[in-house]
C-alpha positions as CSV (number, residue, x, y, z in Angstrom):
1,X,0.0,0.0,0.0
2,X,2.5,2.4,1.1
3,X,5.0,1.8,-2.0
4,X,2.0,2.0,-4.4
5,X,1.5,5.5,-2.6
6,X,5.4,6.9,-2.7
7,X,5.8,5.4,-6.4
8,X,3.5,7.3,-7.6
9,X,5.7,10.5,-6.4
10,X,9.0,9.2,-8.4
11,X,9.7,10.6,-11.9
12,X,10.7,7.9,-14.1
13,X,13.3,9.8,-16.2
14,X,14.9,11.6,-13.4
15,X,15.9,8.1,-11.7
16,X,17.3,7.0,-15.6
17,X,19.5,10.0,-15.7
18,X,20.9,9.7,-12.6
19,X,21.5,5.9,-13.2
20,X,23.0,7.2,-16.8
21,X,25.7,9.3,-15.6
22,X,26.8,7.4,-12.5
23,X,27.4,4.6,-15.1
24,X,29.5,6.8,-17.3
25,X,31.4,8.1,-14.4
26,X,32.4,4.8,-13.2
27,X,33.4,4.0,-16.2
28,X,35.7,6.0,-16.4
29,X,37.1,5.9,-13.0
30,X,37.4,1.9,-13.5
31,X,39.0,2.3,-16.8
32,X,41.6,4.7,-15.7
33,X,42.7,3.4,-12.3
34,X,42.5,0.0,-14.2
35,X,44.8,0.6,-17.1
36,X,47.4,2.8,-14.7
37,X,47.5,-0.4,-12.4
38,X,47.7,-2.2,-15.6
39,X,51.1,-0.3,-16.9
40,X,52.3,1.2,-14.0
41,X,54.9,-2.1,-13.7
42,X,55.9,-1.4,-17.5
43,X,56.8,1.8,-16.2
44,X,59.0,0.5,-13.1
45,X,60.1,-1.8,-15.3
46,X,61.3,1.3,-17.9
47,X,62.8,3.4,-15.0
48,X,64.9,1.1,-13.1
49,X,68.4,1.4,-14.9
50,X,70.5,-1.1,-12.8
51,X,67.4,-3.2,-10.7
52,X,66.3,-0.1,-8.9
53,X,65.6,3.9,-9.6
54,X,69.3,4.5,-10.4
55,X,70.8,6.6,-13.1
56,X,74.1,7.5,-14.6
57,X,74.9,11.2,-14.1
58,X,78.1,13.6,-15.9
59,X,78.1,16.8,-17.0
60,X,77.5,18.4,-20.4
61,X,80.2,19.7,-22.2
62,X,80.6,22.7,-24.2
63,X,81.5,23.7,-27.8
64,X,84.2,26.4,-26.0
65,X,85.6,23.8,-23.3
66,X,86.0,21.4,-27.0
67,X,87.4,24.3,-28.9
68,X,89.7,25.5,-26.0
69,X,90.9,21.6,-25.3
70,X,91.5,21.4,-28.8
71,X,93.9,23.9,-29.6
72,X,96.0,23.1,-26.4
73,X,95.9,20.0,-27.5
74,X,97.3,21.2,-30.9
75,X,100.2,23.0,-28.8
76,X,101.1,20.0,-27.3
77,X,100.0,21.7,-23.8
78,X,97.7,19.4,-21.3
79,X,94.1,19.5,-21.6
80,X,92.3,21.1,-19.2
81,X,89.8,18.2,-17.7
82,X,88.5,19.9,-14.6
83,X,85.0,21.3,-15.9
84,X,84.0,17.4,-16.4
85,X,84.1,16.8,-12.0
86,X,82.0,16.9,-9.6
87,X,83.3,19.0,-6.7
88,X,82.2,18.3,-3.0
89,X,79.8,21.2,-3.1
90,X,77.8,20.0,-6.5
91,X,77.3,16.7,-4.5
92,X,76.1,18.0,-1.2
93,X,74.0,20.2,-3.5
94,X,72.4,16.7,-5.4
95,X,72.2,14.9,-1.7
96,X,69.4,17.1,-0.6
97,X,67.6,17.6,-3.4
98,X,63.7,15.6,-2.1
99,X,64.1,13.2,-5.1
100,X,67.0,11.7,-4.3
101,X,67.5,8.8,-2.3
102,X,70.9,7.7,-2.6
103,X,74.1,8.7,-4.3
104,X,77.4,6.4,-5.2
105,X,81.0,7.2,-7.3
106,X,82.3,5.5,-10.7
107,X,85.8,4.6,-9.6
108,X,88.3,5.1,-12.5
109,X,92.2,3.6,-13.2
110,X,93.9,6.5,-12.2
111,X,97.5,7.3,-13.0
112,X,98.1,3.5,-14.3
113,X,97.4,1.7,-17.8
114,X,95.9,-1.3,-18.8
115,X,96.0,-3.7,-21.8
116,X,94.2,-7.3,-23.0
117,X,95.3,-10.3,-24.5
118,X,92.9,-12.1,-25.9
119,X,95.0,-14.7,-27.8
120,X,91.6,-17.2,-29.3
121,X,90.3,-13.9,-31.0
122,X,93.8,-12.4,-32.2
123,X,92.8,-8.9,-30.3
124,X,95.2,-7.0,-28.1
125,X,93.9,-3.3,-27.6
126,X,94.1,-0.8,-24.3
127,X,91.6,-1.1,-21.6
128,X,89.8,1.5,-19.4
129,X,88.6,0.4,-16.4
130,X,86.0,1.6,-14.4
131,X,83.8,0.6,-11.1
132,X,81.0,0.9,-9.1
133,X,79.1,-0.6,-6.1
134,X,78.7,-4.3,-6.6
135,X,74.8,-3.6,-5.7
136,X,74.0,-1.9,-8.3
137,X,74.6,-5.1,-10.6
138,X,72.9,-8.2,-11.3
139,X,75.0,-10.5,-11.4
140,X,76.6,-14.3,-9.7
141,X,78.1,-12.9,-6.2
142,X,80.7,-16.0,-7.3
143,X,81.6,-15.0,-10.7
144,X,82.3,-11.2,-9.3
145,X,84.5,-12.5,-6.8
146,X,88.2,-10.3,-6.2
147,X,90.7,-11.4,-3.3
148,X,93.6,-9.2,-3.3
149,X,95.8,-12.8,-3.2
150,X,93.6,-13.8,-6.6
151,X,95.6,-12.6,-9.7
152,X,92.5,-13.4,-11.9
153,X,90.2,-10.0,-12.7
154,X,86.5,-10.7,-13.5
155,X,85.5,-7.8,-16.3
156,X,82.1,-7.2,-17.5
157,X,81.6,-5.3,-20.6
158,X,79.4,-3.1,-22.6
159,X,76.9,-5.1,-25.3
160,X,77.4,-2.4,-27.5
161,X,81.4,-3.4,-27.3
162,X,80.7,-6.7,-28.8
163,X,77.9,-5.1,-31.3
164,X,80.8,-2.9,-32.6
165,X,83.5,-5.8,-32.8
166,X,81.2,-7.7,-34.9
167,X,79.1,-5.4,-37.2
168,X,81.7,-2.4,-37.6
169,X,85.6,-3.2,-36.0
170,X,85.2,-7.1,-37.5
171,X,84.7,-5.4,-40.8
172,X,87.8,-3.7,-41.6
173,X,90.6,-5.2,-43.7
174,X,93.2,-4.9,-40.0
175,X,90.4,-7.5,-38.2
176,X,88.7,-9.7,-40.8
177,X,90.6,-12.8,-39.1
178,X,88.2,-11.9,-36.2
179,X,85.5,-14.4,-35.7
180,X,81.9,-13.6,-35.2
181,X,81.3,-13.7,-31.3
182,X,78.2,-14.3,-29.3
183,X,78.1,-13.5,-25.9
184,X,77.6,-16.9,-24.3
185,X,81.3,-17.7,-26.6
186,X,83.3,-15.0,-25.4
187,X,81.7,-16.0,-21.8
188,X,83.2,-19.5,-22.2
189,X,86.9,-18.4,-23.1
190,X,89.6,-19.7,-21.1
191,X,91.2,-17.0,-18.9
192,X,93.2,-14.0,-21.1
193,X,96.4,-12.1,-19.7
194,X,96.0,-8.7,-18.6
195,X,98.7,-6.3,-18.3
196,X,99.2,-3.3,-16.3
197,X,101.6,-0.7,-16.4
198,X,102.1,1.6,-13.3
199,X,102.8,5.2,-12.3
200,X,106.7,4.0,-12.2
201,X,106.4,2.2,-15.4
202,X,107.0,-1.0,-13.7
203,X,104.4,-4.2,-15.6
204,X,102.4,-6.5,-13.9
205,X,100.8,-9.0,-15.2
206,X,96.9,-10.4,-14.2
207,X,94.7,-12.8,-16.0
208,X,91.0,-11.8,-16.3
209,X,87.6,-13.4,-18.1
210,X,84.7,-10.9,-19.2
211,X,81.8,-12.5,-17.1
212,X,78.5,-11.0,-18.2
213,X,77.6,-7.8,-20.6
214,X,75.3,-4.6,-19.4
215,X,73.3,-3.2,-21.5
216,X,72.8,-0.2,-19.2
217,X,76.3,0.5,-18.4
218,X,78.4,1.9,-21.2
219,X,81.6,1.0,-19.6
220,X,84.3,-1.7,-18.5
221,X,83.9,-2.7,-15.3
222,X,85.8,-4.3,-13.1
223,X,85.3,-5.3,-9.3
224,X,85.0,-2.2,-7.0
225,X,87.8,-3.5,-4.5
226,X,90.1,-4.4,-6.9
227,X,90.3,-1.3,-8.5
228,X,90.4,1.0,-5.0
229,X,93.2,-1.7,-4.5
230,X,95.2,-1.2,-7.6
231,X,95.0,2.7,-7.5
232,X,96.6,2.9,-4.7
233,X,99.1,0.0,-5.8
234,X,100.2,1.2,-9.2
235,X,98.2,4.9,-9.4
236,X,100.2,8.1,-8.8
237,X,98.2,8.8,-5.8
238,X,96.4,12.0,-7.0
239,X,92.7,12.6,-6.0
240,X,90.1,10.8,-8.1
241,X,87.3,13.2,-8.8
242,X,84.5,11.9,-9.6
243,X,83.3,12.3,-13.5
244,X,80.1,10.2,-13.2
245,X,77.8,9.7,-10.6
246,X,75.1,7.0,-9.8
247,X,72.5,8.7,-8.6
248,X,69.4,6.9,-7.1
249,X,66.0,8.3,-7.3
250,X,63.2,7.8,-4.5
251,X,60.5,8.4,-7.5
252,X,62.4,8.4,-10.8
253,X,59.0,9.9,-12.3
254,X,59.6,12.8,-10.4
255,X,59.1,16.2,-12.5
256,X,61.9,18.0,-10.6
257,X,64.7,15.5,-11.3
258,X,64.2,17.0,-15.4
259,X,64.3,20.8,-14.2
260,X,67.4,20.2,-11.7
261,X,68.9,18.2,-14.2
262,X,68.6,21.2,-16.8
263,X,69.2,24.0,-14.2
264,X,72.8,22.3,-13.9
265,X,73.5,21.1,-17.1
266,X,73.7,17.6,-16.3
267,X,73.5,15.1,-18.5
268,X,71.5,11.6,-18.1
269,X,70.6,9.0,-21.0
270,X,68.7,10.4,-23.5
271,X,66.1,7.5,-23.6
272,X,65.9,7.9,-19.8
273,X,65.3,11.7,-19.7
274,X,62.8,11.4,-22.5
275,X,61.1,8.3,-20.9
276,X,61.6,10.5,-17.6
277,X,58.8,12.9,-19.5
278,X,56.2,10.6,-20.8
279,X,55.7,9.0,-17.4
280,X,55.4,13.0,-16.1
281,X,52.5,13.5,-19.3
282,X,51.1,9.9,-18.5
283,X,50.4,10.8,-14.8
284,X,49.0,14.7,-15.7
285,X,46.8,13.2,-18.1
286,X,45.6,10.2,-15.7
287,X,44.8,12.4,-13.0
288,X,42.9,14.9,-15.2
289,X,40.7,12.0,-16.8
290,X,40.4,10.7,-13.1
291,X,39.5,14.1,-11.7
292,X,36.7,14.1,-14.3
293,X,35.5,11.2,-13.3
294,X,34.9,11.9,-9.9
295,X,33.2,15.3,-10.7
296,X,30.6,12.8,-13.1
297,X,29.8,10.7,-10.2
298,X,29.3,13.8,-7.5
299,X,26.9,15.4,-10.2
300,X,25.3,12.1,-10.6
301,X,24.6,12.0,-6.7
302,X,24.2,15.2,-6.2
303,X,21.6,15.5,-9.4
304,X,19.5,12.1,-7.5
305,X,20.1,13.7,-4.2
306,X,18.2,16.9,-5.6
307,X,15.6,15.7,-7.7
308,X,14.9,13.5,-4.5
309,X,15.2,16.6,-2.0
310,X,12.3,18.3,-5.0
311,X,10.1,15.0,-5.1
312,X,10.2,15.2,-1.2
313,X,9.2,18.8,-0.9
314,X,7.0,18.6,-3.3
315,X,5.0,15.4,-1.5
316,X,5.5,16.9,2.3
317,X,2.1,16.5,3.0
318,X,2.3,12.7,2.0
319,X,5.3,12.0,3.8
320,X,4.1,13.7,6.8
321,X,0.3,11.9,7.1
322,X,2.1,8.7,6.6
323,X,3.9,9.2,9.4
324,X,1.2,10.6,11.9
325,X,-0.6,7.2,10.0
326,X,2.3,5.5,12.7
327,X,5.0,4.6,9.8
328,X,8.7,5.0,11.4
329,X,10.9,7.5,9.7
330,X,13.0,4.1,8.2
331,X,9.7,2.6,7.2
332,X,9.2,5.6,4.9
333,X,12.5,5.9,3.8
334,X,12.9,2.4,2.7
335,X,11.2,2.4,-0.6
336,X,13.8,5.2,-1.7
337,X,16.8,3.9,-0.3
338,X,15.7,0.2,-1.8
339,X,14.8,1.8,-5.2
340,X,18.4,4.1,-5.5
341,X,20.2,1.0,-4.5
342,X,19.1,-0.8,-7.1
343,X,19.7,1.4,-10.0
344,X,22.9,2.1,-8.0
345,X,24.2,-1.1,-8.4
346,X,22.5,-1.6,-11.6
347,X,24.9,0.9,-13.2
348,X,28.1,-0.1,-11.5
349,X,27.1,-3.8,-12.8
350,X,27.2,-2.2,-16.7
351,X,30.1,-0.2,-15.6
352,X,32.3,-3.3,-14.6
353,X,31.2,-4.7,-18.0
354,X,32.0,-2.1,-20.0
355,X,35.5,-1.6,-18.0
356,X,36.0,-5.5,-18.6
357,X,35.9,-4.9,-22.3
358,X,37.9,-2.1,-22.7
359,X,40.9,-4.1,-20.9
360,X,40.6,-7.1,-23.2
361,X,41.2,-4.3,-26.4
362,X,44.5,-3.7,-24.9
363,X,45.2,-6.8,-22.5
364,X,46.9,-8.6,-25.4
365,X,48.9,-6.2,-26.2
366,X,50.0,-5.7,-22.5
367,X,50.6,-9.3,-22.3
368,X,53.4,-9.0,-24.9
369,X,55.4,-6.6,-22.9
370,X,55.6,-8.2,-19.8
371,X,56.5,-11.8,-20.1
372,X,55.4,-12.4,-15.9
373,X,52.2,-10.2,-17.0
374,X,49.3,-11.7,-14.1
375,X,46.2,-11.4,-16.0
376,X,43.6,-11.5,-13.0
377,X,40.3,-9.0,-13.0
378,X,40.9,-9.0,-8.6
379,X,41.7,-5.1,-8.9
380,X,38.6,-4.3,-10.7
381,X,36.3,-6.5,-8.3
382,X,37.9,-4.7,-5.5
383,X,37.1,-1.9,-6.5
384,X,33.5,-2.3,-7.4
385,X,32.9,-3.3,-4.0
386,X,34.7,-0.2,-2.5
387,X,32.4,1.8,-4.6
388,X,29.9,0.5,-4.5
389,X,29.9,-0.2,-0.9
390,X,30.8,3.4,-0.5
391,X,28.0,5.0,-2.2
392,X,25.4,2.8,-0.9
393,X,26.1,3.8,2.6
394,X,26.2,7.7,1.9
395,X,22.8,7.2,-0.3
396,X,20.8,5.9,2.2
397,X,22.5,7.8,4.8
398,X,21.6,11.3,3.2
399,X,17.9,10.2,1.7
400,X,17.2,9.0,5.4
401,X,17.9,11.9,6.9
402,X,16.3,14.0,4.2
403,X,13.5,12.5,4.9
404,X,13.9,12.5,9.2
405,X,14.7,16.6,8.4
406,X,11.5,17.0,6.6
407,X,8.9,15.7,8.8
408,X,10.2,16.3,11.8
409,X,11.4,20.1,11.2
């Protein structure tokens, strides 16, 4: 009796607009925080340079500091190499910066020079060597092992090194008895002699293997205590300033890393910086379609919440003999709250559809990036249930006491 009564104060096509435009909202909402959980481990993927937010960091240098260096040069004078350091101060400076979490060196040969052997390949050539926290690298703990009683130096090198031995070095007249090498080959060679020359000029001789390549480290590495061990054996005992830093980032998305990195002139990987920037514009422009979102679904509510407030006001009298009649406040309420609630869920039910199917049009795609790629719909069904559990509580909440206001004001 009662329902027949209050349904008759409803309008029809203010209940399907509000039931529109909270679908579309959600929508949207679903989609976006679904596809940025979705890509967000491409993106820590992307960003971590060495197996965590780390990145290499020199300074830029100039066309004058070239043109100045090269007419010394020409004079047969020393180059002046000091503008490529970092001093103390330009590192306490970095240290406090908000994004940065952590700060390490690239250790250099200093004062001392190396050369290879490597006899099954018929190449001999100078060597720079150059190292870093054993951390930062992924690699066999056993294969990276340096006691200062072990004459044998592990060395990993740059992929691009071999990429230039075989497709551009391996192609001139001087090395066409070169063979083609793959990595897992030149892995398996038997130990080569090393040779270093010290400050004095005296030669000692080492034997070393390259163990692994990086792909992210243009350089030659060797361990980190051997080379603090053989500067100060064979170096000529002058300070060594750092020319690169590793620098690791606390959120490598940050926007302020770009501007502090262009404020100083430093100079990162290209593809990093640039990658640096896309995650900055994908995070803008998820926020903004998220912030859009949310303003759909409060005008959603607070259109229902309205038209309900009008429908009320404009069927006071109703409301009010039904409950002198002896209906509770909740009895009166229920038919509203029951009614919203359903076209409520209603629309999140087409909005978790239509979310569904927008992630299978780029799931396989996804899937293609990340090999370990989890495809599980768990985020999505929490979700629904936080939102919908959410606005269930504050409709009923706010049509109740709507309602409680109006008849007993």
């Amino acid at each position: 009796m009662i329902w027949k009564l209050q349904k008759k104060t409803l309008l029809p096509l203010q209940i399907f607009g509000y039931g529109i435009t909270l679908c579309i909202g959600i929508t949207i909402v679903l989609t976006t925080v679904n596809i940025y959980n979705d890509i967000h481990p491409i993106l820590e993927e992307e960003t971590d340079m060495f197996g965590n937010n780390s990145v290499v960091i020199s300074k830029n240098i100039s066309i004058i500091e070239s043109g100045t260096g090269a007419y010394r040069s020409s004079q047969g004078k020393d180059v002046d190499r000091s503008s490529i350091y970092f001093d103390k101060e330009e590192i306490e400076e970095l240290k406090i910066q908000d994004f940065v979490e952590k700060i390490d060196y690239f250790n250099r040969a200093s004062g001392f020079s190396v050369y290879i052997d490597i006899q099954e390949i018929g190449l001999r050539t100078d060597l720079f060597l150059e190292s870093i926290p054993d951390e930062y690298l992924e690699i066999d703990s056993e294969d990276w092992r340096w006691q200062k009683d072990n004459n044998f130096i592990p060395i990993i090198m740059p992929k691009d090194w071999l990429k230039l031995l075989n497709l551009a070095y391996g192609e001139t007249k001087n090395a066409s008895s070169i063979p083609l090498l793959s990595y897992s080959f030149v892995k398996s060679l038997p130990p080569s002699n090393i040779d270093i020359q010290s400050s004095n000029g005296e030669w000692h001789r080492f034997t070393c293997s390259i163990v692994g390549f990086s792909e992210n480290i243009n350089t030659i590495l060797v361990p980190n205590k051997f080379l603090l061990w053989a500067n100060k054996e064979y170096g000529d005992g002058k300070e060594n300033l750092p020319n690169k830093i590793l620098v690791e980032f606390n959120d490598p998305s940050n926007p302020k890393i770009i501007k502090y990195l262009e404020d100083n002139d430093y100079e990162i990987n290209e593809q990093d910086l640039e990658f640096n920037k896309l995650i900055n514009i994908f995070k803008i422009a998820f926020i903004f379609v998220f912030l859009i979102a949310i303003i759909i679904i409060i005008l959603s509510v607070a259109f229902i919440l309205l038209s309900i407030n009008l429908i009320f006001q404009k069927n006071k009298e109703v409301l009010i003999n039904l409950y002198f009649l002896g209906y509770q406040i909740k009895q009166i309420s229920y038919y509203y709250k029951l009614l919203i609630s359903i076209v409520t869920l209603f629309s999140i039910s087409i909005s978790l559809i239509a979310t569904l199917m927008v992630r299978e049009l780029y799931l396989e795609s996804l899937s293609t990036l990340l090999q370990d790629f989890e495809i599980s719909n768990t985020f999505i069904y929490t979700n629904v249930m936080i939102i919908s559990v959410l606005l269930l509580i504050l409709l009923n909440i706010l049509i109740e006491r709507k309602i409680r206001n109006l008849i007993l004001r």
